[in-house]
N, C-alpha and C positions, 0 to 999 in steps of 0.2 A: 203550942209549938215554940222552940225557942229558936234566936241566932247563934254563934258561936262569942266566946268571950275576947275581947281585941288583943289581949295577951298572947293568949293561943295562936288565934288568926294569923300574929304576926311572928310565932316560934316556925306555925307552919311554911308559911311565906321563905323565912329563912330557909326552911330543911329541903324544900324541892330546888330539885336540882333539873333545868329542863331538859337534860340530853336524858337522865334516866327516867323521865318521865313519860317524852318521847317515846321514844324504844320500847315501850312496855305497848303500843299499838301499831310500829309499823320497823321497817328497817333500813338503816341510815349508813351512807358511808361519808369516810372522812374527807374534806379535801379541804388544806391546809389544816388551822387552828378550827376552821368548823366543820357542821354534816350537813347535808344535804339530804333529801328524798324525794319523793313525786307525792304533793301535796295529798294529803287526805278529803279536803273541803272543796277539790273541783277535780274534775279529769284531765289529764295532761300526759303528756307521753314525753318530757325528759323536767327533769328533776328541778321545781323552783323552791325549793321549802329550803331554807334555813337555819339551822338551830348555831346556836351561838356558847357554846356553853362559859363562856368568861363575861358575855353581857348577862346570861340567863333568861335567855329569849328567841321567842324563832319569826319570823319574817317570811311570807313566800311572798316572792316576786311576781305570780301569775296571778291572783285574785286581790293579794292583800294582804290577806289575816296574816295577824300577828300579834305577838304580846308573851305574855307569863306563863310559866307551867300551869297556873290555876284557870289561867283564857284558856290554854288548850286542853285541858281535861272540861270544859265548860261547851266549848266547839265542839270537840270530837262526840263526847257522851251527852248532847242534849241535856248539859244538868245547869243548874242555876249554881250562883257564885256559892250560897250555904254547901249544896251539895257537893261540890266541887273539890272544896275545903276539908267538908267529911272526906269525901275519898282520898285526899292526897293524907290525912292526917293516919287512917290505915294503914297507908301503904307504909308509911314511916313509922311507926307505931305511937302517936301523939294522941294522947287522952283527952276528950272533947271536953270543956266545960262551956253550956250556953245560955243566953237569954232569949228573950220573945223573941218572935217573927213578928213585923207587919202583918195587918192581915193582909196587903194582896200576896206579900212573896210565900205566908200560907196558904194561900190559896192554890197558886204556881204550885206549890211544890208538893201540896196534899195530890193535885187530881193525876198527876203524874206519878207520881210515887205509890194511890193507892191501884195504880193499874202496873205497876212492875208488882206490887204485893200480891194482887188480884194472881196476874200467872206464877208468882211462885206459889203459890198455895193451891194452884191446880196445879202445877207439876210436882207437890207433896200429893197430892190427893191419888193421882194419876199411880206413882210410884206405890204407894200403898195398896192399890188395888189389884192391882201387878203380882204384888210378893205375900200380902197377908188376906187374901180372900178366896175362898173356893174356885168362884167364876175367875179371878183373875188368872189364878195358878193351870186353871183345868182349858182357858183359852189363849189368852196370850203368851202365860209363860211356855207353855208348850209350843207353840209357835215359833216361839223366839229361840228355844231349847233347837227345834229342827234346823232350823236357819243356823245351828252352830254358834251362837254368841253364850260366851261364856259370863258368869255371876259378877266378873270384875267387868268385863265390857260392858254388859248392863247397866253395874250402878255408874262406869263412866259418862255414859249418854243418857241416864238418866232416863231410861228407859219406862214406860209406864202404860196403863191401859184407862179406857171408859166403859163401866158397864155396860149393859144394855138397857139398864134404867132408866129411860131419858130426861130424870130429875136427878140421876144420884148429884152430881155436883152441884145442881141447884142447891138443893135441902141439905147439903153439908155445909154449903158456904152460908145458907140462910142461918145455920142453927150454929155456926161458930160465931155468927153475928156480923158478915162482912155486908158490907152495901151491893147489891146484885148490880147497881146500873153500871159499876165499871168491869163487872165481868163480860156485860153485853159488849162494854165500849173496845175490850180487847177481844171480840168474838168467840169468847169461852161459851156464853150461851146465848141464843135467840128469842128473844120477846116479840108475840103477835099480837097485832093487835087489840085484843082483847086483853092483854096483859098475861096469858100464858106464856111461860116460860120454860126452855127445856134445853139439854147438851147439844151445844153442835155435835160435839164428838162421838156421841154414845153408842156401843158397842166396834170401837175401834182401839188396835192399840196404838201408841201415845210416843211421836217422836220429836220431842220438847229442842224448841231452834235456839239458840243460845247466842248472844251477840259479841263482839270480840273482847267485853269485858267481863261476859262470861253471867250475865243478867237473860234469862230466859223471857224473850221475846216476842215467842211465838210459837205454834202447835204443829204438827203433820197428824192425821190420824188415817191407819187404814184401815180399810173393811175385814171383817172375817167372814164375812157369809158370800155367798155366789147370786146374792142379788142384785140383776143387772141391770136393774132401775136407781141403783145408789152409786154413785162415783168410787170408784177404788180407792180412792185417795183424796184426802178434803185438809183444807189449810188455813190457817189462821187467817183472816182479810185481815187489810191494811190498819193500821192506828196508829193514834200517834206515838207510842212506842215500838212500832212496827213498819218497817217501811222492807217490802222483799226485794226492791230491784237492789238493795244494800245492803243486803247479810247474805252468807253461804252459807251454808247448812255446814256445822264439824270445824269451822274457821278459831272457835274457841279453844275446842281439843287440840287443831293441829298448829295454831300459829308458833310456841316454840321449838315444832320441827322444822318447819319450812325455812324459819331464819338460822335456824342453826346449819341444813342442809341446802340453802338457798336455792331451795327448789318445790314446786308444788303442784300433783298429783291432781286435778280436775275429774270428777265423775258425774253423774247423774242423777243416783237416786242415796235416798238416806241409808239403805242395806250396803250397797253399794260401797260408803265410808266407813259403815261402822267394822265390814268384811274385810275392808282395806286394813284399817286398825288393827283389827286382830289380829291382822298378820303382819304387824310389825311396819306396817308402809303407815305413819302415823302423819304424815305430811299430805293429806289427804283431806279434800272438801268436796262440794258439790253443789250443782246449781239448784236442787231440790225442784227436778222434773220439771222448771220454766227454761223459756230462753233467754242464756247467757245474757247478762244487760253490760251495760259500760260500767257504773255502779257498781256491781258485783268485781267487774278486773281490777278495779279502782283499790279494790281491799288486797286484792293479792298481790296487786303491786305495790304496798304499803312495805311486803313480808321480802318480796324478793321479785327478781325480772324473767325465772327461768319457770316455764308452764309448759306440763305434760299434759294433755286432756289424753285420756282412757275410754277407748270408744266400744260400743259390742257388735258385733258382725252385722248388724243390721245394716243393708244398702242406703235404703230409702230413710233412716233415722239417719246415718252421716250425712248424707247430701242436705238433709235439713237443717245440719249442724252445723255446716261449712260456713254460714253467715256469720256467727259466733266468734269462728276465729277470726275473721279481717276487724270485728270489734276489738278483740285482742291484738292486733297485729298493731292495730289504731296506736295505741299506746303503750309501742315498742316493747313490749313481750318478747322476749326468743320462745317461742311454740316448737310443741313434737308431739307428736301425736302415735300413741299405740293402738293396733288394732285388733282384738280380741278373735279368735277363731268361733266363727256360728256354731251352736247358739248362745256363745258363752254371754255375762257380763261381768262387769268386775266382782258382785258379789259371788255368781257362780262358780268362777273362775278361782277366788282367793279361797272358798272353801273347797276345793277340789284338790288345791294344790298346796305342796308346803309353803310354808314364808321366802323359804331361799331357793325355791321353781319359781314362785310368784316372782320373785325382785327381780331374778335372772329374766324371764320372759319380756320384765320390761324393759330391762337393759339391753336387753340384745335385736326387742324387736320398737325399739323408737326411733322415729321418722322426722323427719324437715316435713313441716307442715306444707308447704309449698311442693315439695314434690308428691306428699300424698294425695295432696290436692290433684294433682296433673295427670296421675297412676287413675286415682280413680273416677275422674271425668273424663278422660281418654277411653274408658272402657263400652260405652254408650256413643264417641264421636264415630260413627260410620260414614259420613259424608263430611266434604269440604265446606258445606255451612258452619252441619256441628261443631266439627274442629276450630273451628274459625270463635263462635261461642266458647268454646273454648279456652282459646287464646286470650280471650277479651276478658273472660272472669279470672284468666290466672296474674296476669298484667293489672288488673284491679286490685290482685292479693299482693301482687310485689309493691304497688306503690302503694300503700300504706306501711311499709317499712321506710324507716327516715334515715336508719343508716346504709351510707351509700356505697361502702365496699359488702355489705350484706345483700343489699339487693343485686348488684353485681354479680357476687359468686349465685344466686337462684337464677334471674340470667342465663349466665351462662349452662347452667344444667337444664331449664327450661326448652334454652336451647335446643339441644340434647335431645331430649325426650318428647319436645314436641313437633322435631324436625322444620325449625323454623330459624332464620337468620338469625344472631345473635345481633346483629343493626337495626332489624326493623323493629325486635323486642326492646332494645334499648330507647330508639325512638317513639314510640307508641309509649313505654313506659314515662318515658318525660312530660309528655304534650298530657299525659294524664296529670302526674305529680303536679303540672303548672295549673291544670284547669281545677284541681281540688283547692291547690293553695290562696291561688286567684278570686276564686268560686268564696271562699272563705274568707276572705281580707272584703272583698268586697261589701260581701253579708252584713261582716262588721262593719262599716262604715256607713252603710244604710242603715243600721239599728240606731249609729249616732249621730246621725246626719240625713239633710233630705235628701232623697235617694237620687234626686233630679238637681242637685245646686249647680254641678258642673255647667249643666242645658241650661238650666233658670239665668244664671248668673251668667253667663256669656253665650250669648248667638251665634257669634263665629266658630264658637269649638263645637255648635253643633253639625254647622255646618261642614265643617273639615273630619267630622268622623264619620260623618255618612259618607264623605271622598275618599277616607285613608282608612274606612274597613270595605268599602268596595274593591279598591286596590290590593286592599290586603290578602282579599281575597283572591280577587282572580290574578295576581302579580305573583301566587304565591310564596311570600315575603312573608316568613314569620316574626313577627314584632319589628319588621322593617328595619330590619338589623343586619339578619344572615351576613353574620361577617365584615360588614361595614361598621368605620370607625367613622365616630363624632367627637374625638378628645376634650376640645376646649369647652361644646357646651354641655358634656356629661358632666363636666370637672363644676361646673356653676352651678349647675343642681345639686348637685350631692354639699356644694358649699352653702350653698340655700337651707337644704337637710340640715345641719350641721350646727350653724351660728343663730336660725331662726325656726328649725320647724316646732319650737314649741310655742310662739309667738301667736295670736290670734291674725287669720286673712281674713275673714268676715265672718259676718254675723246675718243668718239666714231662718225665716219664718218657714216652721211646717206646713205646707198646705192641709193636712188633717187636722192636728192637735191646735194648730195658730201660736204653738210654744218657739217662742225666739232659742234659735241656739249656734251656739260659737264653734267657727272650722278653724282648726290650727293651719300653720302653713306644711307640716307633714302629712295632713291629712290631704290637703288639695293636690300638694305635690305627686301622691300615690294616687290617689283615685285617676288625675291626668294621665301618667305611665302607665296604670292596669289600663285603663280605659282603651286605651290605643295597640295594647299589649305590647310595648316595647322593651327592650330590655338593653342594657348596659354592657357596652365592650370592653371599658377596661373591668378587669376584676376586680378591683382593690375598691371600685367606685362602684361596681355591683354587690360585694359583698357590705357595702355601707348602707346602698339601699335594701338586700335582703335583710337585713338588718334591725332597718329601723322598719319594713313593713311587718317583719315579724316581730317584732316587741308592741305595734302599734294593733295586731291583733289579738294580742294578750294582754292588752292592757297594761304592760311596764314603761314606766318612766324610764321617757329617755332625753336626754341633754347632751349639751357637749361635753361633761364628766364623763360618762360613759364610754364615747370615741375614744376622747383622751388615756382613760384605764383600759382599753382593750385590749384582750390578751395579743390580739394579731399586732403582730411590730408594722406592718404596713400601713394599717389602719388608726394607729395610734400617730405615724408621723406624719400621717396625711393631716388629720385632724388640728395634730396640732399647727403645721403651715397657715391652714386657713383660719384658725384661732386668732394666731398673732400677727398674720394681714388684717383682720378685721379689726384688732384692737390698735394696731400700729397706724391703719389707716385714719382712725377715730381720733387720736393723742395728737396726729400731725393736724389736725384740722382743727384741734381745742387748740394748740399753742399757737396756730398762725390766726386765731379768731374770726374762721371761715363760718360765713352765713350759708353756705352753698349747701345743697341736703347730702346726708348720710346715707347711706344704705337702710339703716334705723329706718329712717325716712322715706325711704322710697321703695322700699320689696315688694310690697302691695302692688307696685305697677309693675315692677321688674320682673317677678316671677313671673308673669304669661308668658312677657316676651323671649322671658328665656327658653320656654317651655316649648313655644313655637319657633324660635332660632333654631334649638334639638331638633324637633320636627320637620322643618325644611332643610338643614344641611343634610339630614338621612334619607329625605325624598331624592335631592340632588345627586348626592354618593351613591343612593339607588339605579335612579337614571343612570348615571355617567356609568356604573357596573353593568348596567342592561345592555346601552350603546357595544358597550365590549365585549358581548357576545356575540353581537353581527359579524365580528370578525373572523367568524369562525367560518370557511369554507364549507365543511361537509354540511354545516344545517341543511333540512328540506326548506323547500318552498311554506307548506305550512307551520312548518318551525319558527322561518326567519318570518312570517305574518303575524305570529304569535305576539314574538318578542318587540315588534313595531308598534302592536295592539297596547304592548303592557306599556313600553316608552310614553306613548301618547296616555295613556293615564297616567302615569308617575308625572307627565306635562301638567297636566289640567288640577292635580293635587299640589304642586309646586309653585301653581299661580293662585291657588284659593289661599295656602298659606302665605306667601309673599304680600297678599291682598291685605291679608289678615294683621299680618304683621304691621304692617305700615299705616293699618289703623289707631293699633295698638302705642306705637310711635309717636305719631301725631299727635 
């Protein structure tokens, strides 16, 4: 094995250019001098990936990754830095000259290399058996003839068979002289343990899964006989060049349509795409008969953000489906959904019909996934329970959508059609959207953190949240806000946020691991506010802390740069007020050679109290709002006992905190 020659290496280096390098796996739009897209390397539902084309480099802001055209062809295609360099040097057309390999990066790159060779040469072998062999011609192709796939759609999918010989590709590959143990390792064949060895595939024809750089990575084969002790359909397992919940089946053939029509057709089975194809609908993939994963949306959100999923009249197979898209929905997708006439599917459907009935039926019969959704779980609600289930699972599908005039407009047509206030839906949808987001920040924070430090590290805040979620409870006071303003001590937190939440507040032992680890002062700060469920009246000081609790569940760095570049002009002059207090305060206390402590100095104390100031001044604003509803003449007798009942708790939480405080104080 050799390396490449550092001449070269470094001609290649020069010739890649990252945006067309990019682009050749996913779809990017411009905003300013750079692009952006939704990361390839993690799941995400708005756009943190980077590319730079004037640095020659792309950056996401949600995982991390970043670096060279040659890192991300290295990232994306699991290849080693040699391989990486081979590909980029194709793509440009640059003539390799190399030296040795180490032996480990031979190694590396032998065992993987000889299992991408291993399936091309069963998907040569496959192919062959297909077009130049009696059995092939007299079973498969005939098959495939009925099914309507035409010689050019063939050799595009690469179409192929397995005898019935349960060694033919054994003893072909033994006698070309390949090494059999990486055919097993990519599940081409089965060794028992005796050492007999034989085709998984054998007597099936051969629908070779190709990954989006167009490397055959995996198998489909199906049955020809009516023996119903053999699966219809048997699929490559997992390997390391194989991973299913990451490839759709057709993703290779159709990814320059889908970006070019920024759009992509979702089916089910392999016939299914290849039927779509033929007729012209070439933006066309499929989950290859598993369920939909995240993984899977993750690639087509690479191509584009608009998904049709193509369904066949089966009842009981939609409703099993229906999961799939709130996975899609997850990662802001615009979804629509066609619904074929029983017992069509889309392969039966695209050979029955021309290319331009096909394209029209879909055009004229696609749907808002959300109302299909509604149409056809209302068909089955017979009673006010049902209904009710209902409501519940469709409210589940709208808050997974993050854009808020889109959930809106469904909403309101939910409204509509499921004769249900458009208040109570918008409420219901909130109290969801808060306990996903919350549910999720929180998660996070216990993976980095002892789940218990709040309790551990202070008694009194245990104390006062078993007060102020009993309250909360029965005072019913959401986030003990409902409308009540705390100005001055919202504005001290969010300046807290601001000037220190990257700073360390303590350092706290796991009680499992006994691994010591560091809580920032953002961190403490959020976990205290979720914890309590409160929330922010003024806006500008609420969207500071959605803000930085969202950026701190995704792992981006955040500083005062960030406030200060924010695109919101409110946010950026708040920021910078409490910037240049803090630095002005600091300058006046160097030039008068004040011994007296800083803030620097003292957050560590200061943060509770202020924490619990916020706290009690919303208990009180509480109270004093409750009092003012006694005023009100028409209450009943057990109305105004209510509101006396809730008074005298909002009391008893007002003196645990005031207690508390003045611990804290002293």
């Amino acid at each position: 094995m050799a390396i490449i020659d550092q001449n070269i290496v470094q001609r290649i280096l020069d010739s890649a250019q990252i945006l067309d390098v990019v682009q050749d796996f996913m779809s990017l739009k411009r905003r300013g001098t750079n692009y952006v897209g939704c990361c390839p390397f993690h799941n995400e539902k708005t756009p943190s990936l980077s590319v730079s084309p004037a640095k020659n480099i792309f950056k996401c802001f949600g995982c991390g990754a970043s670096g060279s055209p040659v890192t991300f062809v290295m990232k994306h295609e699991s290849m080693t830095y040699p391989e990486a360099l081979k590909y980029l040097a194709k793509k440009y057309n640059i003539t390799i000259q190399e030296k040795e390999f180490t032996s480990e990066e031979k190694k590396e790159h032998e065992e993987r290399e000889s299992m991408n060779i291993a399936n091309q040469f069963a998907q040569t072998f496959f192919s062959n058996q297909l077009s130049n062999t009696e059995e092939g011609r007299a079973i498969a192709l005939t098959y495939f003839q009925e099914r309507g796939f035409r010689p050019e759609t063939i050799e595009k999918f690469q179409l192929g068979y397995s005898p019935t010989n349960r060694q033919a590709l054994v003893n072909e590959a033994s006698k070309k002289g390949y090494q059999l143990k990486y055919f097993a390792k990519t599940g081409l064949i089965i060794e028992k343990e005796d050492g007999y060895k034989f085709d998984r595939f054998t007597g099936r024809v051969i629908f070779p899964i190709h990954g989006i750089s167009g490397k055959v990575v995996a198998f489909g084969g199906r049955i020809m006989t009516n023996d119903k002790k053999q699966a219809k359909y048997v699929n490559s397992p997992e390997s390391e060049v194989y991973h299913k919940s990451q490839v759709l089946y057709g993703i290779y053939q159709a990814k320059s349509e889908i970006v070019r029509r920024d759009k992509c057709y979702l089916c089910e089975g392999y016939c299914d795409v290849i039927s779509m194809h033929q007729s012209g609908i070439t933006n066309t993939v499929a989950s290859s008969g598993t369920s939909l994963t995240p993984g899977q949306i993750s690639v087509i959100k690479r191509f584009t953000s608009n998904l049709t999923v193509i369904y066949d009249g089966d009842p009981a197979g939609i409703k099993a489906s229906l999961r799939g898209i709130d996975l899609i929905l997850e990662q802001d997708i615009n979804v629509k959904v066609v619904l074929l006439p029983e017992p069509e599917d889309p392969d039966s459907f695209a050979r029955s019909h021309t290319p331009t009935e096909l394209q029209e039926y879909i055009d004229s019969h696609e749907e808002d996934f959300i109302k299909f959704k509604t149409r056809i779980l209302l068909k089955d609600a017979e009673d006010p329970i049902k209904k009710a289930e209902v409501v519940n699972s469709i409210i589940g599908s709208i808050s997974k959508i993050s854009n808020a005039v889109t959930r809106s407009l469904y909403i309101k047509e939910c409204s509509r059609l499921l004769e249900v206030k458009e208040d109570a839906l918008y409420a219901e949808t909130g109290r969801t959207i808060k306990k996903i987001k919350n549910d999720e920040l929180k998660q996070k924070i216990r993976q980095t953190t002892n789940p218990n430090f709040v309790n551990e590290n202070n008694n009194e805040n245990t104390e006062i949240k078993q007060v102020v979620d009993r309250v909360g409870e029965e005072a019913k006071l959401p986030g003990f806000v409902n409308g009540i303003f705390a100005e001055i001590e919202e504005r001290e937190i969010i300046n807290y946020l601001i000037n220190y939440g990257n700073l360390e507040y303590e350092r706290i032992t796991d009680p499992v691991s006994g691994v010591e680890q560091s809580v920032n002062v953002a961190t403490y700060i959020i976990s205290e506010i979720l914890n309590d469920e409160m929330e922010f009246s003024n806006l500008v000081y609420k969207n500071i802390f959605e803000n930085y609790k969202n950026r701190l569940f995704e792992n981006q760095p955040t500083d005062t740069t960030y406030f200060l570049n924010n695109e919101d002009e409110k946010i950026r002059t708040l920021a910078s007020e409490m910037v240049i207090s803090k630095d002005s305060i600091s300058k006046i206390w160097e030039r008068r050679g004040a011994v007296c402590a800083t803030p620097e100095d003292t957050f560590k104390n200061d943060i509770p109290k202020s924490i619990l100031t916020y706290k009690l001044q919303i208990i009180k604003l509480a109270s004093k709002n409750t009092i003012e509803r006694l005023k009100d003449n028409s209450l009943s007798i057990q109305e105004r006992d209510a509101i006396l009942q809730n008074c005298k708790q909002l009391k008893d939480v007002e003196k645990e905190l005031a207690k508390n405080l003045k611990r804290i104080i002293i």
